[in-house]
ZATITOR-231023 format. One record per residue (C-alpha): residue in three letters; x, y, z; residue number from 1. Coordinates in steps of 0.25 Angstrom, whole numbers, m for minus. Layout:
<sites>
+-----+-------+-------+-------+-----+
:  aa :    px :    py :    pz :   i :
+-----+-------+-------+-------+-----+
: ALA :     X :     Y :     Z : NUM :
...
+-----+-------+-------+-------+-----+
</sites>
This chain:
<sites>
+-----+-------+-------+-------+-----+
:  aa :    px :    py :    pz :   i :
+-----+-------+-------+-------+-----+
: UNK :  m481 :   294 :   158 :   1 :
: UNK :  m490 :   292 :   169 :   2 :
: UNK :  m494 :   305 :   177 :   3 :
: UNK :  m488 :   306 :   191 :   4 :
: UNK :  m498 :   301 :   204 :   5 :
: UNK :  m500 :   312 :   214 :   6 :
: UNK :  m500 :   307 :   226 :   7 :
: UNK :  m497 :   306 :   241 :   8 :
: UNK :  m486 :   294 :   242 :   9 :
: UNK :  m489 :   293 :   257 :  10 :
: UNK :  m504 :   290 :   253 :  11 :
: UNK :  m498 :   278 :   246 :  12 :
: UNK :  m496 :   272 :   259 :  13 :
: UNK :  m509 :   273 :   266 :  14 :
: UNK :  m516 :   260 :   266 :  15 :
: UNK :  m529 :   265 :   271 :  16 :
: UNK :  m540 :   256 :   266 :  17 :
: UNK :  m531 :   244 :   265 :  18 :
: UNK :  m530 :   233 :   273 :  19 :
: UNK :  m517 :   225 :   277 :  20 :
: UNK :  m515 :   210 :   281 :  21 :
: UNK :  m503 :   208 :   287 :  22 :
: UNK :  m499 :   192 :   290 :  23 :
: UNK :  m489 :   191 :   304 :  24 :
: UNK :  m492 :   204 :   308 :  25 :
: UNK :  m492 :   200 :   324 :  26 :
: UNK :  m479 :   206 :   326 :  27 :
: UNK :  m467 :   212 :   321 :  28 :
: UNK :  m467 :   215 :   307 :  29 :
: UNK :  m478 :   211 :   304 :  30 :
: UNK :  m486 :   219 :   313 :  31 :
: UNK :  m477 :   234 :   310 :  32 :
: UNK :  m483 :   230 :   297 :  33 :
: UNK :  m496 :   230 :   299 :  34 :
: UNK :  m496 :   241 :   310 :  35 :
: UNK :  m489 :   250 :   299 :  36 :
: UNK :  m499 :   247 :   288 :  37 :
: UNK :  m512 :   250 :   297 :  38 :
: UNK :  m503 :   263 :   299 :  39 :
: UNK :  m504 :   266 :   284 :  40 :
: UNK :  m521 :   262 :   285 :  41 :
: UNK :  m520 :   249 :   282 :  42 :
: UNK :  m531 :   239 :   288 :  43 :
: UNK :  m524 :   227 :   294 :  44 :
: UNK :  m525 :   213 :   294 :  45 :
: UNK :  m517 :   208 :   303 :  46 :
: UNK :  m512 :   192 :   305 :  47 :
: UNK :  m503 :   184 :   312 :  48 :
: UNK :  m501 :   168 :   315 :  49 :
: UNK :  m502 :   173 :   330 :  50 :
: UNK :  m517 :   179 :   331 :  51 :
: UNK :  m515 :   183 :   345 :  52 :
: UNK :  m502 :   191 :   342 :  53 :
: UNK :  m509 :   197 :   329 :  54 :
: UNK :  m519 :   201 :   339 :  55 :
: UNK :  m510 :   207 :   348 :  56 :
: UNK :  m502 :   214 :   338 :  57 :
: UNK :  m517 :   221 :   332 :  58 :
: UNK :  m519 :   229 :   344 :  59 :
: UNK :  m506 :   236 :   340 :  60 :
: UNK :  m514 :   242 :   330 :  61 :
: UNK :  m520 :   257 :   329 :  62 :
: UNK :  m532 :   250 :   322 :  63 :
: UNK :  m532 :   233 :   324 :  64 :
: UNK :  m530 :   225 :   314 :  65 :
: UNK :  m538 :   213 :   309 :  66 :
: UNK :  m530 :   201 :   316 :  67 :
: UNK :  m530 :   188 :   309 :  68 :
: UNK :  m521 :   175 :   314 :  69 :
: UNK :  m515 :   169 :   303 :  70 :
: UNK :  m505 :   157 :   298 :  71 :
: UNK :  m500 :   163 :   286 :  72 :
: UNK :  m495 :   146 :   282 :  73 :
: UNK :  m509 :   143 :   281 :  74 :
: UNK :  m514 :   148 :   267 :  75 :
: UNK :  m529 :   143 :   272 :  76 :
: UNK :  m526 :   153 :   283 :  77 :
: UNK :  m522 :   164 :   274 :  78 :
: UNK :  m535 :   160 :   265 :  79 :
: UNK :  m544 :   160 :   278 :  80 :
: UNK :  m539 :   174 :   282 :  81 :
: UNK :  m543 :   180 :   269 :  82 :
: UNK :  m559 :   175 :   271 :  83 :
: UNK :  m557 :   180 :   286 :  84 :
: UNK :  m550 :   196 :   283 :  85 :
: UNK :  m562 :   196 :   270 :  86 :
: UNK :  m555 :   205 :   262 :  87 :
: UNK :  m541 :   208 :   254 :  88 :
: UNK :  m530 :   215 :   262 :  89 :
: UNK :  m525 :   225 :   254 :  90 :
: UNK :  m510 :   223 :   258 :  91 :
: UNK :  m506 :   208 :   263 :  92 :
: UNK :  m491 :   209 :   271 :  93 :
: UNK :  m485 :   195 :   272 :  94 :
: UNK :  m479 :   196 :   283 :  95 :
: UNK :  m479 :   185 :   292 :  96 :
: UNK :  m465 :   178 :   293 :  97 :
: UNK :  m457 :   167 :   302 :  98 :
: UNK :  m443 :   164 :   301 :  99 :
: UNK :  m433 :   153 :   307 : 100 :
: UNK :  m420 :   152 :   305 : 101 :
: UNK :  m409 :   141 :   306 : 102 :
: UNK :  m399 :   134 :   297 : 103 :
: UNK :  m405 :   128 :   285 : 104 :
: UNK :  m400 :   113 :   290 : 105 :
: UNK :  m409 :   116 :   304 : 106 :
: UNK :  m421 :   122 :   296 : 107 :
: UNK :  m432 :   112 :   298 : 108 :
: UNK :  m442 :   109 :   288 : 109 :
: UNK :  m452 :   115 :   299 : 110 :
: UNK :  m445 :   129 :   299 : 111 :
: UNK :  m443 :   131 :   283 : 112 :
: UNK :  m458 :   128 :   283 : 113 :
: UNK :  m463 :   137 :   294 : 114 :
: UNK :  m455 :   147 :   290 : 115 :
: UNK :  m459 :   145 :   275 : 116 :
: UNK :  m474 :   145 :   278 : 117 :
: UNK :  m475 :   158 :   286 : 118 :
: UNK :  m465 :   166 :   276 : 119 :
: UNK :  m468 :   163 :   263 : 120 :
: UNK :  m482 :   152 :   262 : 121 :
: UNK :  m487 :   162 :   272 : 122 :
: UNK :  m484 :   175 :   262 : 123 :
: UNK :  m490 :   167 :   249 : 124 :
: UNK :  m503 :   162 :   257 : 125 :
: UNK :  m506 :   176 :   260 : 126 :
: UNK :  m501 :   182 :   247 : 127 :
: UNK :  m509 :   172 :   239 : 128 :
: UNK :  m521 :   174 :   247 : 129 :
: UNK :  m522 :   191 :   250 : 130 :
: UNK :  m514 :   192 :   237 : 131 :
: UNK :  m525 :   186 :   228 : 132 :
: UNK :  m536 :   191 :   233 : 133 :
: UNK :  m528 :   205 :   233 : 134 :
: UNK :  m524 :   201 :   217 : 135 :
: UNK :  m540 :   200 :   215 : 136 :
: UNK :  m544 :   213 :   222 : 137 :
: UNK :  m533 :   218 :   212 : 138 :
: UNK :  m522 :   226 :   225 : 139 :
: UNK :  m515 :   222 :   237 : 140 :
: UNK :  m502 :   222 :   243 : 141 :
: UNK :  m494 :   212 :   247 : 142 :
: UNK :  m482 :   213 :   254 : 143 :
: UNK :  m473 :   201 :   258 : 144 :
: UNK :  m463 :   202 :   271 : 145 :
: UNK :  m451 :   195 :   266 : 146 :
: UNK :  m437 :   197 :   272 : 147 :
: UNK :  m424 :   201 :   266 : 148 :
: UNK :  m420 :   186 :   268 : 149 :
: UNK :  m429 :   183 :   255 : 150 :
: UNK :  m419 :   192 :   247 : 151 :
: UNK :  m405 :   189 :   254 : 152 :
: UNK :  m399 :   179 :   263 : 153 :
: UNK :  m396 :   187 :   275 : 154 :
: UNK :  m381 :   184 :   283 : 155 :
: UNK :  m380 :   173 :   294 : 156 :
: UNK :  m377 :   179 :   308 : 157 :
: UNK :  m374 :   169 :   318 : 158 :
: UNK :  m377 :   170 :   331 : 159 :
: UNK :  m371 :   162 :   343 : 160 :
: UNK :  m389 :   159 :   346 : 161 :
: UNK :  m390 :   156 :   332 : 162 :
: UNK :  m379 :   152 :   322 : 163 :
: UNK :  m388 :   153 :   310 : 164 :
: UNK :  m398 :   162 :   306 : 165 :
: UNK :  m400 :   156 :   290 : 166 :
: UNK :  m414 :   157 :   287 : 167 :
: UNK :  m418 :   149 :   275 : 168 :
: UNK :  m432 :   146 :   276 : 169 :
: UNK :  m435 :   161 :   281 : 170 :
: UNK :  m426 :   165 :   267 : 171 :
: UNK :  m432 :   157 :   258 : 172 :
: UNK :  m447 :   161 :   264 : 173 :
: UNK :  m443 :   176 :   262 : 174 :
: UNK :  m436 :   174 :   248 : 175 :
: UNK :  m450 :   167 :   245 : 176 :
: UNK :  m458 :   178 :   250 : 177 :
: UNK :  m451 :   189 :   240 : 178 :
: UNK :  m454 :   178 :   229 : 179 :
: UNK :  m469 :   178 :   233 : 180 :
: UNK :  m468 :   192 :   232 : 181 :
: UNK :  m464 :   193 :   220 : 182 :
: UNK :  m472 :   183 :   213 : 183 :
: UNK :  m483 :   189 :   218 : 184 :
: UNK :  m480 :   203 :   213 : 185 :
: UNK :  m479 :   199 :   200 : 186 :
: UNK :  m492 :   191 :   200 : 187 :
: UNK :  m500 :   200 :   207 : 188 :
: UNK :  m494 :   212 :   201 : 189 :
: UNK :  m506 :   216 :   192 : 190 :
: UNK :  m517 :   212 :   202 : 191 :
: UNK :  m514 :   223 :   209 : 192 :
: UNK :  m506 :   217 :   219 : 193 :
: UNK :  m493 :   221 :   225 : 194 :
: UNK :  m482 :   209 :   232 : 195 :
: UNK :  m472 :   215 :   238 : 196 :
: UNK :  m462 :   211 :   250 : 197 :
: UNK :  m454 :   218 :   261 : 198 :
: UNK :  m441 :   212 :   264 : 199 :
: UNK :  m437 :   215 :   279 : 200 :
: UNK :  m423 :   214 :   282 : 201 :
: UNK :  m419 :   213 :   300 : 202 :
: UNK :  m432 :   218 :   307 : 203 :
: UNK :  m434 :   219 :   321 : 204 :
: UNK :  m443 :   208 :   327 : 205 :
: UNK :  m448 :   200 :   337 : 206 :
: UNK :  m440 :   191 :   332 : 207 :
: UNK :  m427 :   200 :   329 : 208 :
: UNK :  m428 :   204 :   345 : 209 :
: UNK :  m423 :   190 :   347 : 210 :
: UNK :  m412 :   189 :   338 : 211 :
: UNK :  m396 :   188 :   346 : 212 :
: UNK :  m392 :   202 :   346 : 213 :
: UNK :  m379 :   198 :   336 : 214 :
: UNK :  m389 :   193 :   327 : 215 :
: UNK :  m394 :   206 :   327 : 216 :
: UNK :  m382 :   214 :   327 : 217 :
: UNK :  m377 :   206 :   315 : 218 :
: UNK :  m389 :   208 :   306 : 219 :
: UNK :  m391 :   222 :   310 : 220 :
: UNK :  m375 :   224 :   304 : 221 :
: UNK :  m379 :   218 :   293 : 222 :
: UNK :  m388 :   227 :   289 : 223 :
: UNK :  m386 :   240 :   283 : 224 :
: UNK :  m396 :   249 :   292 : 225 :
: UNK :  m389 :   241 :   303 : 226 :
: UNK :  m403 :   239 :   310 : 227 :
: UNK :  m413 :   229 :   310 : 228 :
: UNK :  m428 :   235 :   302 : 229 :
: UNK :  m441 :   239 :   310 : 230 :
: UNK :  m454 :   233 :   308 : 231 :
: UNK :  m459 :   246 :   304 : 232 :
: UNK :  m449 :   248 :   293 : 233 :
: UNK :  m453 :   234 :   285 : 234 :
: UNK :  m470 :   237 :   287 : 235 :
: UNK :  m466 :   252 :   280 : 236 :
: UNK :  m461 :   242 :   268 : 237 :
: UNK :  m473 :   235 :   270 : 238 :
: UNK :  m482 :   247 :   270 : 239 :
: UNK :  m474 :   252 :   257 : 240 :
: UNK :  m476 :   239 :   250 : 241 :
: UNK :  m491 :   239 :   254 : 242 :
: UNK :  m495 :   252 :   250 : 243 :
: UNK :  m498 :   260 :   237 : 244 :
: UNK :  m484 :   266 :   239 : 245 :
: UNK :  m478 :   253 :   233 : 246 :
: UNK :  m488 :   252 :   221 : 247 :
: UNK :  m478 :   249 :   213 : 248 :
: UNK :  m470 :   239 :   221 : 249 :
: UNK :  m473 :   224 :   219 : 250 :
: UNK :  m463 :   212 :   221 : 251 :
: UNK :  m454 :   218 :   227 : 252 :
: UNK :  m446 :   214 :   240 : 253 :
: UNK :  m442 :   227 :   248 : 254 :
: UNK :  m431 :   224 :   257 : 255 :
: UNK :  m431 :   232 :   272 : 256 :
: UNK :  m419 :   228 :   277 : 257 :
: UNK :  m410 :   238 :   280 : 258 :
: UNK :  m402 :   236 :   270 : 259 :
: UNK :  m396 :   223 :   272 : 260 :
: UNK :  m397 :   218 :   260 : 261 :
: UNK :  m388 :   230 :   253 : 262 :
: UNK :  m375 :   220 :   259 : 263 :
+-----+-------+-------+-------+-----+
</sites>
């Protein structure tokens, strides 16, 4: 049998010397994430499709990012970004993420795309292009921000302001994502490089904030924890999944969401 390593588990997660690239992190989510991994030493790369609010959100930072504007749709975009940054990030977080829900006889053509493009083409551009040159260097880490709606369907809550909440295009993009992830895992898996994904469950949000309150009420029932998630609480999955302590990890979808999807 192998002999034990002696070491500090705590050391695991300090991601001093590495550097971080973290697509929508302009707000929300996205920006606890890439505030938590600068906690752990990370150098980070910041980008958002709003440049101005991506440059807002930098000065938030104990030490400023580098800030980037980009459309994670367009794959020349993603290419272009690669020459510019002139280096492989040690941890790309695929984060960026729309979502628009209505009935699938009011969905337009317009909405599954949009929706599509940002959630799942957006994830594979990156992936492709930071995952290769990550597969060639021979380490990296990816991690993908899916949502438990890539695993389950979850249950419709009318709502006198919005009598369906069904979200096909958002579900299939997320389903898509934990595919990628996988795919990806196994393909890259002797390179060096890890996939692996964070499934968030309800999170508070700008856009959360604006839900109708029964809305609210009825999805926090539904859950176990019977509260909506932090941001912080998914960029700790996201640090986890980043650092040495997951060395093991890849492929995996880790689902943070309360426990909703035990019922």
């Amino acid at each position: 049998m192998p002999i034990m390593e002696r070491t500090f588990f705590h050391d695991k997660f300090d991601l001093t010397g590495k550097t971080a690239l973290i697509t929508g992190g302009g707000r929300g989510i996205g920006l606890q994430i890439a505030l938590t991994l600068q906690q752990a030493g990370a150098d980070i790369i910041l980008t958002g499709t709003d440049g101005i609010r991506a440059a807002k959100a930098a000065d938030q930072f104990p030490v400023k990012p580098q800030v980037h504007q980009l459309d994670v749709t367009d794959s020349q975009a993603v290419r272009d970004l690669a020459g510019k940054i002139d280096l492989c990030p040690d941890i790309l977080v695929n984060n960026a993420g729309v979502s628009r829900s209505a009935p699938t006889s009011h969905t337009t053509d317009e909405d599954w795309r949009a929706v599509l493009s940002v959630n799942l083409d957006g994830v594979f551009y990156c992936s492709r292009t930071f995952g290769s040159l990550m597969a060639e260097r021979g380490s990296g880490s990816i991690v993908n921000i899916s949502s438990m709606c890539g695993e389950i369907v979850t249950r419709q809550v009318p709502t006198a302001s919005d009598p369906s909440k069904a979200g096909t295009a958002y579900n299939a993009s997320k389903a898509g994502v934990n595919m990628v992830t996988k795919t990806l895992a196994c393909e890259w898996a002797k390179s060096g490089v890890r996939v692996n994904a964070v499934a968030p469950g309800f999170v508070w949000s700008e856009m959360t904030d604006k839900l109708p309150e029964e809305l609210i009420k009825a999805w926090t029932d539904q859950t176990p924890m019977a509260r909506f998630g932090q941001p912080h609480e998914i960029a700790s999955a996201v640090h986890f999944l980043a650092s040495d302590a997951s060395s093991y990890m890849t492929g995996t979808v880790l689902l943070v969401d309360g426990g909703y999807t035990c019922w």
